[in-house]
C-alpha positions as CSV (number, residue, x, y, z in Angstrom):
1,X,28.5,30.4,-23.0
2,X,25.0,30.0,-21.4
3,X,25.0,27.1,-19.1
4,X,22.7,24.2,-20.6
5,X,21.4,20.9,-18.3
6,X,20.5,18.2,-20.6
7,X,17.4,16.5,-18.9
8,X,16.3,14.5,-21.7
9,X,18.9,11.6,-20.5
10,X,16.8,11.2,-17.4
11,X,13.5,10.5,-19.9
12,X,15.3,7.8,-21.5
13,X,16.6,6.0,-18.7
14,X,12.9,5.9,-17.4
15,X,12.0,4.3,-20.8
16,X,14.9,1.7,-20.4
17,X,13.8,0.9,-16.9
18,X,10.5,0.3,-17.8
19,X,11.9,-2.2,-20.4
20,X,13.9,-4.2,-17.4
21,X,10.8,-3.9,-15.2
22,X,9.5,-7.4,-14.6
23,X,11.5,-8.8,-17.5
24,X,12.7,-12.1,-17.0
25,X,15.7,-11.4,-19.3
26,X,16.7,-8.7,-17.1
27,X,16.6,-10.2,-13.6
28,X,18.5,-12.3,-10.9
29,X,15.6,-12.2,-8.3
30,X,12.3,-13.3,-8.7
31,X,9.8,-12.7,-5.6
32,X,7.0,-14.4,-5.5
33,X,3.4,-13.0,-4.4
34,X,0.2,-15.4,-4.4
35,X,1.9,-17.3,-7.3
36,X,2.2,-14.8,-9.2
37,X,6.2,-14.2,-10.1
38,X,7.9,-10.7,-10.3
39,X,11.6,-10.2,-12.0
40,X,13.9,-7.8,-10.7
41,X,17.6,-6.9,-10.3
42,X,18.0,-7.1,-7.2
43,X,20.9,-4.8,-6.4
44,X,17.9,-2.3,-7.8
45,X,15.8,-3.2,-5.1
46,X,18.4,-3.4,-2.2
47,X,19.4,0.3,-2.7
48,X,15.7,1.5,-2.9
49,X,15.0,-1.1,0.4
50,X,17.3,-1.4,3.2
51,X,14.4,-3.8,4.6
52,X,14.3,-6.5,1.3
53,X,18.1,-5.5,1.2
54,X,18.8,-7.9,4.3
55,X,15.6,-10.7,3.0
56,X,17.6,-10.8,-0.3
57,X,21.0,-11.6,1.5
58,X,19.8,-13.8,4.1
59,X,18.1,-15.6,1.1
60,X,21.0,-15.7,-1.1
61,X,23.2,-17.0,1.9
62,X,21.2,-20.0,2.5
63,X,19.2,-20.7,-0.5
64,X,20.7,-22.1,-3.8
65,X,17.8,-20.7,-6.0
66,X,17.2,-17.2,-6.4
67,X,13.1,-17.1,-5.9
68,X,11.6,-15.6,-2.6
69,X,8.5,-15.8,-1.4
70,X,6.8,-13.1,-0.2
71,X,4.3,-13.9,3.1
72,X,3.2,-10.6,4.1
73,X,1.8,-9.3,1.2
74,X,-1.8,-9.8,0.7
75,X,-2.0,-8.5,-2.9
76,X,0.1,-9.0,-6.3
77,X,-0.9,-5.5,-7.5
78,X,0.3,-3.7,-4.1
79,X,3.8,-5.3,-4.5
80,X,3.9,-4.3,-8.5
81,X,3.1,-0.7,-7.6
82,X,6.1,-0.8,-5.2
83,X,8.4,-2.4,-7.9
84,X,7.1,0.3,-10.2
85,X,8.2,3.3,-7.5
86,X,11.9,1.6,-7.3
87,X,11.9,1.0,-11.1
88,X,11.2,5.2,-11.0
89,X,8.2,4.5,-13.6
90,X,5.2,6.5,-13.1
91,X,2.8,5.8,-10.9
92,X,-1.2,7.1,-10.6
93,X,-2.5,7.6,-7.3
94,X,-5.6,7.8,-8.6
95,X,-6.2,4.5,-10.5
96,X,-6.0,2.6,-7.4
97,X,-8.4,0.6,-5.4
98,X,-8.6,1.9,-2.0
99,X,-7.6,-1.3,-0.4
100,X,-4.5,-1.9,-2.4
101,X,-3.6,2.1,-1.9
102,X,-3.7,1.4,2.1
103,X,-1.5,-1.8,1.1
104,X,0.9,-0.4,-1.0
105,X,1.1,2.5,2.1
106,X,2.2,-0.5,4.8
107,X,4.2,-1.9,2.0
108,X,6.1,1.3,1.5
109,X,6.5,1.4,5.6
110,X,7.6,-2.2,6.0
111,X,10.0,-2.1,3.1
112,X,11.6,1.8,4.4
113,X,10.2,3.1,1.5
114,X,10.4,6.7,3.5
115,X,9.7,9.3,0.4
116,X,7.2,7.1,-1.2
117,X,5.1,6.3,2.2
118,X,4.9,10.1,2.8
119,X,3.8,10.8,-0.7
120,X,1.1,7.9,-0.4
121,X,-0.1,9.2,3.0
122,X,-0.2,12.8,1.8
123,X,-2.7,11.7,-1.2
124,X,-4.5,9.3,1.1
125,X,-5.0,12.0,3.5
126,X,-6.8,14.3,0.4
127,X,-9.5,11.7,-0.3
128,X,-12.8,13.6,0.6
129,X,-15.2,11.1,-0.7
130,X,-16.0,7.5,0.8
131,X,-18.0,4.1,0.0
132,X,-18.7,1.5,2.2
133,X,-16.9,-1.2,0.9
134,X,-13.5,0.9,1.4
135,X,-14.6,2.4,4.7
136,X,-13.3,-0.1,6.9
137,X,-9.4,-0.1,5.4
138,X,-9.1,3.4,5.4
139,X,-10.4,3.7,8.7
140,X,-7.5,1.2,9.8
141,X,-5.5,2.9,8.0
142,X,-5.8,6.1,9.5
143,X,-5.8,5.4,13.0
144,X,-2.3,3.5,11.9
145,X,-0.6,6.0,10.6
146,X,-2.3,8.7,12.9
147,X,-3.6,10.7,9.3
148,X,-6.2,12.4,12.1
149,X,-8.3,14.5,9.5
150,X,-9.0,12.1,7.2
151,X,-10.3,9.5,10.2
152,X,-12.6,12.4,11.5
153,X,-13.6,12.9,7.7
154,X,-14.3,9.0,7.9
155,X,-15.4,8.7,11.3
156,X,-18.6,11.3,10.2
157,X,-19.4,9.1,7.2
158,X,-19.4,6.2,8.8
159,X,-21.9,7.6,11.6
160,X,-23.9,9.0,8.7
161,X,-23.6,4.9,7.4
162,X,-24.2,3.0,10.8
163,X,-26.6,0.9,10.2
164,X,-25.7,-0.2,6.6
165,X,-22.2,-0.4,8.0
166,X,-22.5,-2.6,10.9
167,X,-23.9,-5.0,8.5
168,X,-21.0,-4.6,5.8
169,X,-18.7,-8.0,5.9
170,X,-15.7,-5.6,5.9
171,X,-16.4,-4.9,9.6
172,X,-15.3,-7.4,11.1
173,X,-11.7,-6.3,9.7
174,X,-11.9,-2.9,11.6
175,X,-9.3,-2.6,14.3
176,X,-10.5,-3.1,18.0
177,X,-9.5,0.6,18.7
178,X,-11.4,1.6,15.5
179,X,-14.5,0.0,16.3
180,X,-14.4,1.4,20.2
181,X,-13.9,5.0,19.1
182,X,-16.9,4.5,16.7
183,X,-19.2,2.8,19.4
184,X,-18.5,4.7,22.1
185,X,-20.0,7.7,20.3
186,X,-23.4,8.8,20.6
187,X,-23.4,9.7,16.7
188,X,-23.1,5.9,16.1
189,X,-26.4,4.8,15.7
190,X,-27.4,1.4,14.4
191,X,-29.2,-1.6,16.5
192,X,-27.2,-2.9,19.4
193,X,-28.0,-6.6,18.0
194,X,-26.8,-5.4,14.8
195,X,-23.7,-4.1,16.0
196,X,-23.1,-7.5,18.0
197,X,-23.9,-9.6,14.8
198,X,-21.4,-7.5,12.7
199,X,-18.1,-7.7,14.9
């Protein structure tokens, strides 16, 4: 008998988790992120996150209501896109604003996401074309998680970019250690006064 591994099982429970994704009906948790409310199972989310394993029980051990609110997340999209990746639903890389990309990348680190966080850093470190209003986040992000190509890559466009840079309002997020490896540079040209004024 020729040996047959039925697959299609795996297609339907993908289909039935994205029916429990975020579905009230389906939950015992609910995190909340800038008001907005996400519902989840959380024994789902403890065995994808040893780190939102222990909030969860030191939450449910002192709290009487099963809502948690979620300080370190700046974004309600970046936290969505991590449910999705421990829901298994599919996620595109692609369709996502640089800034909540690098989020969802310190997400997937803070939260021991391991597998995910490598994927994200591996597409991160692909990206080959830059804007200004992203520069400074994906510079940070780099230098973070030490993804040295791509911060070359970005260190050359933003010395191509200087002056308009300096004068960006993202600046004033970039890292100290960022901004001293940019400056010290003698490809870094933009007015010193300008440079000053920006950071």
């Amino acid at each position: 008998m020729v040996d047959l591994v039925y697959s299609d099982g795996l297609k339907a429970l993908q289909q039935r988790m994205g029916t429990l994704f975020n579905n009230v009906k389906f939950s015992d948790t609910v995190f909340t992120v800038k008001n907005q409310k996400f519902y989840a199972l959380s024994q789902l989310v403890a065995v994808a996150s040893g780190k939102l394993d222990s909030v969860i029980s030191e939450h449910f051990a002192h709290c009487d209501d099963k809502e948690i609110t979620l300080y370190d997340v700046k974004c309600q999209e970046s936290f969505s896109i991590v449910l999705q990746y421990m829901y298994g639903l599919d996620i595109n890389f692609s369709q996502m604003k640089m800034s909540v990309l690098c989020e969802v990348i310190n997400l997937a680190e803070n939260y021991q996401l391991t597998m995910f966080s490598k994927d994200l850093k591996n597409y991160l470190s692909k990206i080959d074309t830059f804007e200004l209003d992203s520069l400074t986040v994906l510079l940070n992000t780099a230098r973070k998680y030490n993804l040295n190509d791509l911060y070359e890559r970005l260190k050359v466009f933003a010395f191509e970019h200087a002056a308009e840079f300096v004068k960006h309002e993202s600046i004033v997020s970039l890292q100290y250690e960022v901004l001293r490896d940019l400056v010290k540079s003698n490809w870094f040209c933009a007015p010193e006064i300008d440079i000053l004024m920006g950071v």
